[in-house]
FIBALUM-188980 format. One record per residue (C-alpha): residue number from 1; residue in three letters; chain; x, y, z. Coordinates in Angstrom, 3 decimals. Layout:
% residues N
  num  residu  chaine        xx        yy        zz
  NUM     ALA       A         X         Y         Z
...
END
This chain:
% residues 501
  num  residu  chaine        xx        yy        zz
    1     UNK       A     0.000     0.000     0.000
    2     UNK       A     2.871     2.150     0.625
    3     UNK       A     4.436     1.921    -2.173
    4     UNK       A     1.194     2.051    -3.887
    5     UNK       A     0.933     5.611    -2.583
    6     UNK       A     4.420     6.753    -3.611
    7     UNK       A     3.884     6.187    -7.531
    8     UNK       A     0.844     7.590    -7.750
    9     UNK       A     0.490     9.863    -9.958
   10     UNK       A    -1.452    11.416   -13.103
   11     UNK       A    -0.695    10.280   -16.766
   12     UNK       A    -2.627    13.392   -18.382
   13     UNK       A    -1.913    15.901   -15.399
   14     UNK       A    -3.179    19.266   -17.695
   15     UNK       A    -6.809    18.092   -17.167
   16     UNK       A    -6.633    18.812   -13.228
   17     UNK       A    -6.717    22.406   -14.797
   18     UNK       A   -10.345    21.805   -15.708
   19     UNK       A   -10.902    21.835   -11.888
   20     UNK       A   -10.783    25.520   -11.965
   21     UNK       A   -13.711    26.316   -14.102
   22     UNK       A   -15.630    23.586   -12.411
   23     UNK       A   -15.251    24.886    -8.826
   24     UNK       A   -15.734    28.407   -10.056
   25     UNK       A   -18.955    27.745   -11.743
   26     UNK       A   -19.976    26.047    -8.573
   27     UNK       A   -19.683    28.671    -6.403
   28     UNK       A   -21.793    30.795    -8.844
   29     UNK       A   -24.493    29.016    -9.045
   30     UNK       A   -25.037    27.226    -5.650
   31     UNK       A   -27.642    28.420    -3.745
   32     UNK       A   -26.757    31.211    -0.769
   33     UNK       A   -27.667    29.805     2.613
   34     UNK       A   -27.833    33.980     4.091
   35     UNK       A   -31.009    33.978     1.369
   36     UNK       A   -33.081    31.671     2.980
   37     UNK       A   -32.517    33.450     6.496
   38     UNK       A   -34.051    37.062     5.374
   39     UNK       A   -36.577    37.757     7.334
   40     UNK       A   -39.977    39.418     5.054
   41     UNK       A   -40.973    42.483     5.713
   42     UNK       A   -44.225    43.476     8.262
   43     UNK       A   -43.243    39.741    10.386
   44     UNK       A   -41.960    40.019    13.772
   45     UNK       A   -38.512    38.162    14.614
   46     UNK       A   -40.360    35.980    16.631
   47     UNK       A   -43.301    35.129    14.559
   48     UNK       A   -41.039    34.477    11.668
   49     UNK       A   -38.951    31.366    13.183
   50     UNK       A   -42.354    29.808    14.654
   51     UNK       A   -43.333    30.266    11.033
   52     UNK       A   -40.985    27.896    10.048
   53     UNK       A   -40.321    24.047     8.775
   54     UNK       A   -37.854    22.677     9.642
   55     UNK       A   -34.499    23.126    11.010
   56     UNK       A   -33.023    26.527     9.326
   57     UNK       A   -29.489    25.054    10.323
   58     UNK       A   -29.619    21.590     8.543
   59     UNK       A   -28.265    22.096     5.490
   60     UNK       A   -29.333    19.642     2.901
   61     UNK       A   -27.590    18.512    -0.359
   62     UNK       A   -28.352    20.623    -3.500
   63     UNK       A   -28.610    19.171    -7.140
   64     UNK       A   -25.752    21.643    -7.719
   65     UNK       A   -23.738    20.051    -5.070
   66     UNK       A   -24.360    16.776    -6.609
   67     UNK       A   -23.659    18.006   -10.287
   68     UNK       A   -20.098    19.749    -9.220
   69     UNK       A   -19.044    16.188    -7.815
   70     UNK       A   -19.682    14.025   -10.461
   71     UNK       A   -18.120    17.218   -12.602
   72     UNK       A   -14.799    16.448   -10.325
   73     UNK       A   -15.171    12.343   -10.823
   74     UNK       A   -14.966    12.626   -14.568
   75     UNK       A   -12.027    15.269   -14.385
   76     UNK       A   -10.042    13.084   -12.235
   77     UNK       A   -10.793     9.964   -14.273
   78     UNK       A    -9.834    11.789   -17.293
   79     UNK       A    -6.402    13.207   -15.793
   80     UNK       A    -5.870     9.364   -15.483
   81     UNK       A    -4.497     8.352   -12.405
   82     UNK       A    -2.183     5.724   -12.205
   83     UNK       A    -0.185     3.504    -9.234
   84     UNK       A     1.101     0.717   -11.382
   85     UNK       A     2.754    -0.412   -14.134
   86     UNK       A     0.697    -2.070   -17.456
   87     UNK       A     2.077    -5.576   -18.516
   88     UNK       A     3.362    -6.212   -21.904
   89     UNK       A     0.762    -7.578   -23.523
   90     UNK       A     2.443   -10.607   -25.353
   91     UNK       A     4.007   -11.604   -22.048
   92     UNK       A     2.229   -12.985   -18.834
   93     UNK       A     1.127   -10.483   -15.971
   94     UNK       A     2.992   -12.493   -13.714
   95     UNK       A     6.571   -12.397   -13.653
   96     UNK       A     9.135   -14.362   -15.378
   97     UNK       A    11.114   -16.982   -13.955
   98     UNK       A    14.370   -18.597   -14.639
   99     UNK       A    14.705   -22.001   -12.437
  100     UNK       A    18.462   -23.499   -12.723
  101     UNK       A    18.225   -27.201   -11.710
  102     UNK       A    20.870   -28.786   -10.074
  103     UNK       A    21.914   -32.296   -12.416
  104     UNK       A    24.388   -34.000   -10.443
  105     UNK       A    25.189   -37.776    -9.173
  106     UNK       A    23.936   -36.146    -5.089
  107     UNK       A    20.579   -35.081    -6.930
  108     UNK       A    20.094   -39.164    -7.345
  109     UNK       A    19.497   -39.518    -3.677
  110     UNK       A    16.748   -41.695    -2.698
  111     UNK       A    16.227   -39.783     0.533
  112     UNK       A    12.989   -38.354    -0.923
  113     UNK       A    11.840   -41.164    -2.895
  114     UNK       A    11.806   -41.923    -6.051
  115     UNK       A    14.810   -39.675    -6.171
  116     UNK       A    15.641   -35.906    -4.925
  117     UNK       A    15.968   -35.228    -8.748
  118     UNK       A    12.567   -36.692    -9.512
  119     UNK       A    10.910   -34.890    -6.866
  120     UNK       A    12.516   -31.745    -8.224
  121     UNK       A    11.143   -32.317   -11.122
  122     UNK       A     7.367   -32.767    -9.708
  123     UNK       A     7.912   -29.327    -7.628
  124     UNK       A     9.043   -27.354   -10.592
  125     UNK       A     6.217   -28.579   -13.018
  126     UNK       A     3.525   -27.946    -9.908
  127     UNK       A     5.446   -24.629    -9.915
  128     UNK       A     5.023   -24.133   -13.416
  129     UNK       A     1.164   -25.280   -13.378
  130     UNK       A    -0.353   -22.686   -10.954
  131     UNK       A     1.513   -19.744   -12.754
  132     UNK       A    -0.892   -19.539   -15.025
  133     UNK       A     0.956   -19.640   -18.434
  134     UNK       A     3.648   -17.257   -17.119
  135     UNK       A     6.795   -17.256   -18.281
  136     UNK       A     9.393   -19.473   -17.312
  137     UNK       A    13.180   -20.558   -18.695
  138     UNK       A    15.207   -23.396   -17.488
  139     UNK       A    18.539   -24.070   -16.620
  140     UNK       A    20.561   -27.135   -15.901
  141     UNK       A    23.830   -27.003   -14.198
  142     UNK       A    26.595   -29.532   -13.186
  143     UNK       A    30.297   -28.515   -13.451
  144     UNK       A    28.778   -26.028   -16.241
  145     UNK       A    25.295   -24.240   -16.777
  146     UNK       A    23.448   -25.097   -19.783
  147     UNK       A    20.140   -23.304   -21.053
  148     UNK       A    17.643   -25.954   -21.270
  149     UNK       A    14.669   -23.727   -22.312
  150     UNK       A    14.340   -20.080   -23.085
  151     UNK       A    11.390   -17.881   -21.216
  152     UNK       A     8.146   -19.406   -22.475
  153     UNK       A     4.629   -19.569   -21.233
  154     UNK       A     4.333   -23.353   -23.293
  155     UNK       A     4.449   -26.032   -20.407
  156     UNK       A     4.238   -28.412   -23.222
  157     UNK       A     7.695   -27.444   -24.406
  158     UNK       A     8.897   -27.541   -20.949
  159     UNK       A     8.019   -30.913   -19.749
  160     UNK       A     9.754   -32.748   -22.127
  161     UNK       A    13.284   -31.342   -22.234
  162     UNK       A    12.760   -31.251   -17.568
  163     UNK       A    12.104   -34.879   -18.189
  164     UNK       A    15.028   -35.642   -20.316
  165     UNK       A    17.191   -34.115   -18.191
  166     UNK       A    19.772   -36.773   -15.972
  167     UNK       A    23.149   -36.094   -14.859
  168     UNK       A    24.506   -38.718   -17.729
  169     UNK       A    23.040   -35.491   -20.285
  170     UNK       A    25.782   -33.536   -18.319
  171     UNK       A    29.259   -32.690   -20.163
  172     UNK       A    31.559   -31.811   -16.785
  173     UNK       A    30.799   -32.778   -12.929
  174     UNK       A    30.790   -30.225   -10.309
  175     UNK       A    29.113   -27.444    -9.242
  176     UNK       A    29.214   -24.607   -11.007
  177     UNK       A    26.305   -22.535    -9.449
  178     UNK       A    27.691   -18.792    -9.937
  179     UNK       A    28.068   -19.375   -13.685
  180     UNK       A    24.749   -20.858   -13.796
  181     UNK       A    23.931   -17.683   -12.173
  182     UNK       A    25.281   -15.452   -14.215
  183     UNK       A    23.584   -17.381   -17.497
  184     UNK       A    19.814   -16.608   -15.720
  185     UNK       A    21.124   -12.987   -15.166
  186     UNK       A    21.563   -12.818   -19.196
  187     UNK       A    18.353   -14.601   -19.674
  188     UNK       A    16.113   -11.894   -17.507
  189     UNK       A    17.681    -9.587   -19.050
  190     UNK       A    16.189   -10.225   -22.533
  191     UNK       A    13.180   -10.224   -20.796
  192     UNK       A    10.305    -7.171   -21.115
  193     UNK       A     9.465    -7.247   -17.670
  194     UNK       A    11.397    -7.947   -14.216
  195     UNK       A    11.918   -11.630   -13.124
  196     UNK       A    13.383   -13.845   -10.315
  197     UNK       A    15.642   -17.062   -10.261
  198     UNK       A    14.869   -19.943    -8.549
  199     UNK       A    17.473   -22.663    -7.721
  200     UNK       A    16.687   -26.183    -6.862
  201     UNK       A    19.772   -28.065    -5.026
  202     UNK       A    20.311   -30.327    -2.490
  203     UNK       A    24.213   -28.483    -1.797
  204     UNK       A    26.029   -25.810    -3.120
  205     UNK       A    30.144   -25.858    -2.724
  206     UNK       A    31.023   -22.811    -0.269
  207     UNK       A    33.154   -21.324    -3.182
  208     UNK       A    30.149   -20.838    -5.016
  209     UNK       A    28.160   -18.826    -2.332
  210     UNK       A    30.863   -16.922    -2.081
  211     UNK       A    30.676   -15.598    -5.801
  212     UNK       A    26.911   -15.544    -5.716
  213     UNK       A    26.660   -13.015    -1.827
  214     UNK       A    25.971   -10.095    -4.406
  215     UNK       A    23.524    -7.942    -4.210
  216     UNK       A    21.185    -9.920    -6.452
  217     UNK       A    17.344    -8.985    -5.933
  218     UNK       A    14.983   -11.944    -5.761
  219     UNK       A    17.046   -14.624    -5.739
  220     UNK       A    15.494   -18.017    -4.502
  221     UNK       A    16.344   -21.515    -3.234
  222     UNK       A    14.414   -24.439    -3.066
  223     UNK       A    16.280   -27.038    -1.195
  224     UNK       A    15.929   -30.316    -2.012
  225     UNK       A    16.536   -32.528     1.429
  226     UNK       A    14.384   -34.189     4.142
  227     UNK       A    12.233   -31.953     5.735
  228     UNK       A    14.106   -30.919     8.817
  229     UNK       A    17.099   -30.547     7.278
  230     UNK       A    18.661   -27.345     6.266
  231     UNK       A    21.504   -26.348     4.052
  232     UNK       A    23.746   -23.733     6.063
  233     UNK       A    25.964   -22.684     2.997
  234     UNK       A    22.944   -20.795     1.944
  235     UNK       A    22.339   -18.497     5.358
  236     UNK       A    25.830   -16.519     4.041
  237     UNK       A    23.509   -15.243     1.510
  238     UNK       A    21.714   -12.352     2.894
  239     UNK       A    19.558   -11.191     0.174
  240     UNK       A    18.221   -14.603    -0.858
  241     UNK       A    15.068   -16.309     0.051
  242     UNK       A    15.740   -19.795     0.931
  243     UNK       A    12.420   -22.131     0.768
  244     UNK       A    12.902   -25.772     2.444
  245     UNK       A    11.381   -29.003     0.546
  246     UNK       A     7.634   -30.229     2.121
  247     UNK       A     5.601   -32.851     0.997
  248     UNK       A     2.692   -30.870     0.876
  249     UNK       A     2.049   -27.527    -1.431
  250     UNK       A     3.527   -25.101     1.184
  251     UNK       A     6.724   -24.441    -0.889
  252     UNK       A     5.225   -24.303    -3.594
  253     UNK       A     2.813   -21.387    -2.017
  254     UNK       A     5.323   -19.450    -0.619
  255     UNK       A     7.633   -19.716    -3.872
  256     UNK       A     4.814   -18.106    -5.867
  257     UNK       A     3.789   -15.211    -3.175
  258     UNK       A     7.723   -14.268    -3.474
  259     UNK       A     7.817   -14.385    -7.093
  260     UNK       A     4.483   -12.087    -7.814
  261     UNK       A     5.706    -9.715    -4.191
  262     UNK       A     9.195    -9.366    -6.030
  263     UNK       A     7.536    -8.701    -9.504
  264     UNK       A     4.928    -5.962    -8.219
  265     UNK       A     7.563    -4.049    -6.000
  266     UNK       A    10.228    -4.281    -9.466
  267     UNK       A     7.688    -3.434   -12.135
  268     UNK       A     7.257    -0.423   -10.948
  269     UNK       A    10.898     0.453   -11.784
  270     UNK       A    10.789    -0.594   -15.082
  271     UNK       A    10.796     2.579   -17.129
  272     UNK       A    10.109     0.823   -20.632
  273     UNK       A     6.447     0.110   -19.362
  274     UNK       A     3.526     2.555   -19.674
  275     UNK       A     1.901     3.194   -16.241
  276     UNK       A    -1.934     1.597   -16.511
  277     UNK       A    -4.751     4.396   -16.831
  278     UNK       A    -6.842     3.216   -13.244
  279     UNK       A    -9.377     6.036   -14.110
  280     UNK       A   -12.296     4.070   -15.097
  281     UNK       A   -12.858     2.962   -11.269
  282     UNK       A   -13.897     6.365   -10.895
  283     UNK       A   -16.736     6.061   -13.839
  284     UNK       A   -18.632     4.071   -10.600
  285     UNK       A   -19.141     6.690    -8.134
  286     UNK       A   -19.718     9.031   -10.813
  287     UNK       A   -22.457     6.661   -12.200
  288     UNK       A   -23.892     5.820    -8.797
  289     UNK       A   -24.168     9.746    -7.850
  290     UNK       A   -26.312    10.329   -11.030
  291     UNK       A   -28.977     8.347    -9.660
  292     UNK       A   -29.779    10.851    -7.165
  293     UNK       A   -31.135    12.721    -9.882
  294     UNK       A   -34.750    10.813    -9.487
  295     UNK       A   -34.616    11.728    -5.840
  296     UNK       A   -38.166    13.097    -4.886
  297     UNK       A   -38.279    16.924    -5.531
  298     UNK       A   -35.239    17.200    -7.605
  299     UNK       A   -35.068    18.477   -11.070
  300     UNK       A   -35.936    16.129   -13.826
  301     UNK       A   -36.116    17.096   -17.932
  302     UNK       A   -39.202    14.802   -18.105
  303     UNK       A   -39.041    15.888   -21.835
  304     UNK       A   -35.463    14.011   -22.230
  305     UNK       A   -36.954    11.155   -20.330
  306     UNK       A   -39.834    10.495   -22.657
  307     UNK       A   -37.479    10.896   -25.503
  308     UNK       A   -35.533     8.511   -24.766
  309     UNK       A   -38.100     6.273   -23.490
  310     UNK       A   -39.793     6.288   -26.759
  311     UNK       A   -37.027     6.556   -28.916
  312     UNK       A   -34.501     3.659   -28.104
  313     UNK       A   -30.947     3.835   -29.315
  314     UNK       A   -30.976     0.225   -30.205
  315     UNK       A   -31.536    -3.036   -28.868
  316     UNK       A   -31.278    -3.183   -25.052
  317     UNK       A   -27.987    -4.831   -24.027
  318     UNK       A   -27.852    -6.051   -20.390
  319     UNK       A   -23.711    -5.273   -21.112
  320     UNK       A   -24.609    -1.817   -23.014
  321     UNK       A   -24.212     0.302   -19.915
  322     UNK       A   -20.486    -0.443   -19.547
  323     UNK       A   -20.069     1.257   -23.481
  324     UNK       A   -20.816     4.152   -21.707
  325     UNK       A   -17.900     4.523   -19.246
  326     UNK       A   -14.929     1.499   -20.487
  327     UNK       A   -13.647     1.518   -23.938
  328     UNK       A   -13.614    -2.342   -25.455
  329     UNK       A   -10.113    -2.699   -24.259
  330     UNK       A   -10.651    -1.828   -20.921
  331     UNK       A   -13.582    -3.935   -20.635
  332     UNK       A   -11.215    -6.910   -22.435
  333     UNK       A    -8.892    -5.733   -19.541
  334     UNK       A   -11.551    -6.966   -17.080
  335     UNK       A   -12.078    -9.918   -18.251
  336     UNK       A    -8.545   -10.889   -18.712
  337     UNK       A    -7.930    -9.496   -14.576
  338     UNK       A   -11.299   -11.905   -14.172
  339     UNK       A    -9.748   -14.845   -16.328
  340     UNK       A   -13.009   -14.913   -18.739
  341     UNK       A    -9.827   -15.348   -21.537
  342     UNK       A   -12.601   -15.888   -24.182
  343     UNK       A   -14.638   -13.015   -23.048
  344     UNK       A   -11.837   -10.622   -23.381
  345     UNK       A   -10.618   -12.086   -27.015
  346     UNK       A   -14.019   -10.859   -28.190
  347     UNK       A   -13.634    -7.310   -26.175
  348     UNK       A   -10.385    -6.615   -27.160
  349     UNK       A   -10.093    -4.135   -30.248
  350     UNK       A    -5.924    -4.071   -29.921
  351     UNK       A    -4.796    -6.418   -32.276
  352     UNK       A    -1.698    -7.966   -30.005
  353     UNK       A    -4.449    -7.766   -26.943
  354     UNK       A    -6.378   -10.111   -28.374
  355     UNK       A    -4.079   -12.463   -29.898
  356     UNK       A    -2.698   -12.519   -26.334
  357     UNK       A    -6.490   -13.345   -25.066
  358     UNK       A    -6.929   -15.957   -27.467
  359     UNK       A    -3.685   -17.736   -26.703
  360     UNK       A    -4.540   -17.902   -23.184
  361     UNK       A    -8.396   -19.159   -23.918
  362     UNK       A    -6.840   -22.061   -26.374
  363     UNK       A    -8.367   -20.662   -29.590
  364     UNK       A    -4.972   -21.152   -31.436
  365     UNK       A    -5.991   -20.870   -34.599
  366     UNK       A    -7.561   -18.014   -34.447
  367     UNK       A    -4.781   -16.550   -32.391
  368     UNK       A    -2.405   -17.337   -35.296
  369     UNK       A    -4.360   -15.765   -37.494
  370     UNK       A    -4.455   -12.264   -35.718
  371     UNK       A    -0.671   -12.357   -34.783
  372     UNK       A     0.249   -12.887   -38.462
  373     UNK       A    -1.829   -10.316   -39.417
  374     UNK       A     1.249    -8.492   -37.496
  375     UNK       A     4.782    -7.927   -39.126
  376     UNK       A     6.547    -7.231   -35.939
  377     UNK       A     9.137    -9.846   -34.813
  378     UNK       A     7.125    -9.831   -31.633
  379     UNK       A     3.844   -11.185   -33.501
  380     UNK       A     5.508   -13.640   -35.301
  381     UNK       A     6.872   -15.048   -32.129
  382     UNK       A     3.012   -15.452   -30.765
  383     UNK       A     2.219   -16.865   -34.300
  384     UNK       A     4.532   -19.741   -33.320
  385     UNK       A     4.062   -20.368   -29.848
  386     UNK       A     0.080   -20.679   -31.166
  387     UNK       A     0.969   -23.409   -34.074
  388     UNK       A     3.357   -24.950   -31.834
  389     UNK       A     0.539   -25.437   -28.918
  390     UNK       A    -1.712   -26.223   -32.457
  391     UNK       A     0.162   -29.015   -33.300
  392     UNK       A     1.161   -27.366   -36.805
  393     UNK       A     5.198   -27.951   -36.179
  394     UNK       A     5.325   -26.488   -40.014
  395     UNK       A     4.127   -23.321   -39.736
  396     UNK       A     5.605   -22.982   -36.467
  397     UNK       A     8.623   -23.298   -37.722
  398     UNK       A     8.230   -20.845   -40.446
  399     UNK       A     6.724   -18.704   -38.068
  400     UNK       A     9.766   -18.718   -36.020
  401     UNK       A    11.763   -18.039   -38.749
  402     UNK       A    10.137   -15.248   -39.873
  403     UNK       A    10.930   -14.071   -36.141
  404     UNK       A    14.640   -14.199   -36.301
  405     UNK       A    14.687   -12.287   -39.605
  406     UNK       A    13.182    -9.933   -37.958
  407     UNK       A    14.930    -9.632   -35.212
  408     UNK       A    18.481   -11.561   -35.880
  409     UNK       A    19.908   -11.924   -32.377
  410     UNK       A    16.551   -13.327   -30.161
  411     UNK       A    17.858   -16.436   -28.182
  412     UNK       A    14.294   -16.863   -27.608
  413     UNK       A    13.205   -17.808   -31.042
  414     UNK       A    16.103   -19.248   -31.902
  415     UNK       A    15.639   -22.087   -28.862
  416     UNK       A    11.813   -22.041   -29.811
  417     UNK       A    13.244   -23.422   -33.745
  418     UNK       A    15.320   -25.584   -32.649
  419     UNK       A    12.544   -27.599   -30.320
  420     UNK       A     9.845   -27.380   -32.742
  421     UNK       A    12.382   -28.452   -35.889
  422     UNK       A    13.495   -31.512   -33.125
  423     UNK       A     9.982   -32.464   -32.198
  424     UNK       A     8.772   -32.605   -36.269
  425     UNK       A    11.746   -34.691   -36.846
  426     UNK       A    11.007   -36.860   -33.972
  427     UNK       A     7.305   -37.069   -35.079
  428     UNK       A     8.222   -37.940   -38.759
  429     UNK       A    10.679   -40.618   -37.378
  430     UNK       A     8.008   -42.534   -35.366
  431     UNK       A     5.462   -42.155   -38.407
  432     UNK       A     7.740   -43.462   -40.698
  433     UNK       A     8.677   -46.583   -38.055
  434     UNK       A     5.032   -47.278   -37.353
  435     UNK       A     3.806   -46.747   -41.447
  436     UNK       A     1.091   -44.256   -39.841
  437     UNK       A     0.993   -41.602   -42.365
  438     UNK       A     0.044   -38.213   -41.840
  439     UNK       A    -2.915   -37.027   -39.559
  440     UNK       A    -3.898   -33.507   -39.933
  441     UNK       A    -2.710   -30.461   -38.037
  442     UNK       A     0.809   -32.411   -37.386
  443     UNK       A     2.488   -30.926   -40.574
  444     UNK       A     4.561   -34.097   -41.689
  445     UNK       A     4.651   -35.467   -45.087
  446     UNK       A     2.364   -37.758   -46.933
  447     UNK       A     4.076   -41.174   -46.156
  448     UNK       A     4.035   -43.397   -49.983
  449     UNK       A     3.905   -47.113   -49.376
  450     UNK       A     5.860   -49.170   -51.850
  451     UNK       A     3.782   -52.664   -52.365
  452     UNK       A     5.959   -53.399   -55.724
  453     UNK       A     7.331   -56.612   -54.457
  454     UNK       A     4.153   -57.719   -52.833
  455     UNK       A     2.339   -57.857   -56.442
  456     UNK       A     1.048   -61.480   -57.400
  457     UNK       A     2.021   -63.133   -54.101
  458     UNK       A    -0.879   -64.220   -51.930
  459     UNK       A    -1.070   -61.745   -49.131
  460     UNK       A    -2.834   -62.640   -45.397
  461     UNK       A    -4.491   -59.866   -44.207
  462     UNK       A    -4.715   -59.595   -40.119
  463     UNK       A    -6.732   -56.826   -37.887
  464     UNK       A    -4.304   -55.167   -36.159
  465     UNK       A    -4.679   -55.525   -31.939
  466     UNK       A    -5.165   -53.363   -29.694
  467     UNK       A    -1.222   -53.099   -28.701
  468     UNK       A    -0.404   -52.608   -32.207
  469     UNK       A    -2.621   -49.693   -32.857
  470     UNK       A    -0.642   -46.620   -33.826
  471     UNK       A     0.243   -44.014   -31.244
  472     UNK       A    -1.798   -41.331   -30.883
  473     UNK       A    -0.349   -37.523   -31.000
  474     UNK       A    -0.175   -37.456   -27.187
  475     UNK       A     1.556   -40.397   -27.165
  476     UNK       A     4.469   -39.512   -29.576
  477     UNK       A     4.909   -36.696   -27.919
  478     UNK       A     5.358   -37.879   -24.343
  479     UNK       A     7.537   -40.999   -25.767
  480     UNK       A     9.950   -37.834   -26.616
  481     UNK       A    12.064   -38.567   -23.438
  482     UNK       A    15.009   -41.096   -25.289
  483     UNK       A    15.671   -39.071   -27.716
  484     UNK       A    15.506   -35.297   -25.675
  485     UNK       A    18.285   -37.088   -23.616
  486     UNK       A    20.131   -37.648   -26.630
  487     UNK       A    19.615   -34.380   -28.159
  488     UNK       A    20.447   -32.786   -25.040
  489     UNK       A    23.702   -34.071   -24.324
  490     UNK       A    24.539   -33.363   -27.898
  491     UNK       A    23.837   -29.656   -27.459
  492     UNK       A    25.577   -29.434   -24.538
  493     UNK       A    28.641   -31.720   -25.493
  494     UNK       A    28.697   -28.816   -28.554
  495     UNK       A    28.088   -25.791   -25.865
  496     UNK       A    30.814   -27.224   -23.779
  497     UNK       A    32.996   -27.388   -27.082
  498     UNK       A    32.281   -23.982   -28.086
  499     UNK       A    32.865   -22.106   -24.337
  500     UNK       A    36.143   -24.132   -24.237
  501     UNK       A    37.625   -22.628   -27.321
END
């Protein structure tokens, strides 16, 4: 709340100048109290107060009263007052988050069964579920830090590169926390909006706390051991926020209220963002003190009434008042705050507003279609993350393409290519294994089935069973894990390569 109070401010400050006129007219017009207290002519003092009704010192409320205050509403509304920052509109209004998981032999421990990497793994997709599509990047570390996954809102594309992840994917042993550090710095710094880093360890080598006790904001540990247990390297680290392991939800709670307290109190710092217009709260009050207007004995154009009685506008909308005070993206605002994602797709008038909308309400297509509409490297992005999530590994790929043209150097995209070109491949693979063909939506070519050597031979024909049926879309892609170990520890054998040189 404090904080709240220090940025607030007015975006269109020149319209508090309209207060002027509006208190001056006012006091022009408002009825004089001294009036009412003259005292006619040929009337004794005394008659004249038992003539009387009422109290002569209550002062009531006077339509002009009422008039100059809504008057001051809609000035104030229009001089926009603000507190907080707007989110990007192509990005989550949470805030990103880089995890770095620890990949080591130690993380193989069976203290928390099945393993302390496996539950690791469970926390950070729980972690990732009740973020709502927000942002996220990944990091794997050993004896060197490796970027697993860029900042994406696509848990699908997470999953399966978390779940290939084992310390055999892993070019060096050792701990090399600071540098993996250092590579989530670089990654939130890419980033639109301010983020945190979470890191998920069972130990950390006391040569590495020592080169991470900088003053890095909202920096986070999730500590992988039996509950009970602490890890005492980490209380050298002032700044950080260290979170023990539970078997319950509680870390996972108290993870998120750190993340979204350490993104509210840094967004407002973040000059690149426009501060949201909050004036449209004051369109209620306003809206409520107009009905006092049909108060008994107040002043009425019956004339307007009737006319607008019998002449209607158009056909009555239970939703048509709000036209009146929100423009379509502010109501598509509302609805997005509410998380009626649908609702706001249809509200929203801004082009990357509602592409944004309909990604998060899972009309993908449609999504796709707006954000290529859009020849910003920004839109193209969105026009892949919606194929990818579509299924249609093609176009995402083209889409992403079309991104790094337009903006060379994006990591993001870039990462984004590389897992939709390695998913299509894997996809065509199995297809071309199983003689499936091509379904549609998955983007992979017709498969042609040479019977040439089967011509004039007596052929038996058996129903397939039910093991051999083909494998669904869900299915290929969750039987990913074999080869997203292999192509991980190729990209990393290759990282490791490159750094070295």
């Amino acid at each position: 709340m404090i904080e709240a109070l220090a940025d607030f401010h007015f975006i269109r400050a020149a319209w508090l100048l309209f207060l002027i006129p509006v208190f001056a007219v006012w006091w022009l017009i408002r009825p004089r109290s001294e009036l009412s207290t003259q005292i006619p002519d040929g009337i004794a003092p005394h008659l004249a107060k038992a003539l009387e009704v009422g109290d002569r010192n209550k002062r009531k409320m006077n339509p002009v009263d009422v008039v100059m205050a809504i008057a001051v509403l809609i000035t104030l509304a229009a001089a926009g007052p603000t507190w907080s920052r707007a989110p990007n509109p192509l990005i989550a209004d949470t805030a990103p988050l880089v995890i770095a998981l620890k990949v080591t032999e130690s993380m193989e421990g069976t203290d928390l069964p099945p393993s302390r990497l496996e539950r690791a793994k469970y926390k950070i997709t729980d972690l990732i579920n009740t973020r709502s599509g927000a942002r996220t990047a990944l990091i794997a570390y050993a004896g060197s830090p490796h970027r697993v996954a860029p900042l994406t809102e696509d848990a699908n594309i997470l999953r399966p590169l978390l779940e290939g992840l084992t310390p055999a994917v892993m070019p060096l042993k050792g701990d090399a926390a600071a540098d993996a550090l250092a590579l989530a710095q670089d990654i939130l710094g890419d980033a639109e909006t301010p983020g945190a880093i979470l890191f998920v360890l069972d130990d950390i080598d006391p040569s590495q706390v020592q080169a991470m006790n900088s003053e890095v904001a909202d920096l986070l540990f999730l500590t992988m051991l039996p509950e009970g247990e602490r890890l005492v390297q980490l209380d050298a680290l002032s700044s950080a926020t260290v979170v023990p392991f539970s078997t319950g939800d509680q870390d996972v709670t108290r993870l998120n209220r750190s993340i979204h307290n350490a993104y509210v109190d840094a967004l407002d710092e973040e000059d690149q963002l426009d501060w949201q217009d909050q004036g449209w709260i004051l369109a209620w009050p306003a809206a409520l003190l107009s009905l006092l207007w049909f108060r008994r004995g107040w002043v009425i154009r019956w004339a307007f009434l009737l006319f607008c009685i019998t002449h209607p506008s158009g056909p009555a909308r239970a939703e048509g008042w709000k036209d009146w005070f929100l423009t379509p993206d502010q109501q598509g605002q509302i609805a997005m705050n509410q998380k009626r994602f649908s609702d706001a797709a249809d509200l929203f008038q801004d082009p990357y507003h509602q592409g944004y909308a309909m990604l998060k309400a899972g009309r993908y297509p449609e999504a796709a279609e707006v954000f290529s509409s859009l020849n910003t490297p920004e839109a193209a992005f969105a026009e892949g993350m919606a194929r990818i999530r579509n299924r249609e590994y093609r176009p995402a790929i083209a889409a992403f393409e079309t991104a790094l043209e337009r903006r060379p150097d994006w990591p993001e995209a870039q990462h984004n290519l590389e897992v939709a070109t390695a998913i299509l491949e894997y996809v065509e693979t199995t297809r071309e294994q199983s003689d499936t063909g091509e379904e549609a939506g998955i983007g992979a070519d017709d498969t042609v089935f040479d019977n040439e050597d089967a011509r004039g031979q007596d052929t038996t024909v058996q129903a397939q069973t039910e093991a051999a049926q083909p494998m669904s879309a869900d299915q290929w892609i969750s039987a990913i894990d074999t080869d997203m170990q292999d192509f991980l520890r190729n990209r990393f054998l290759l990282e490791n390569q490159v750094q070295s040189q």
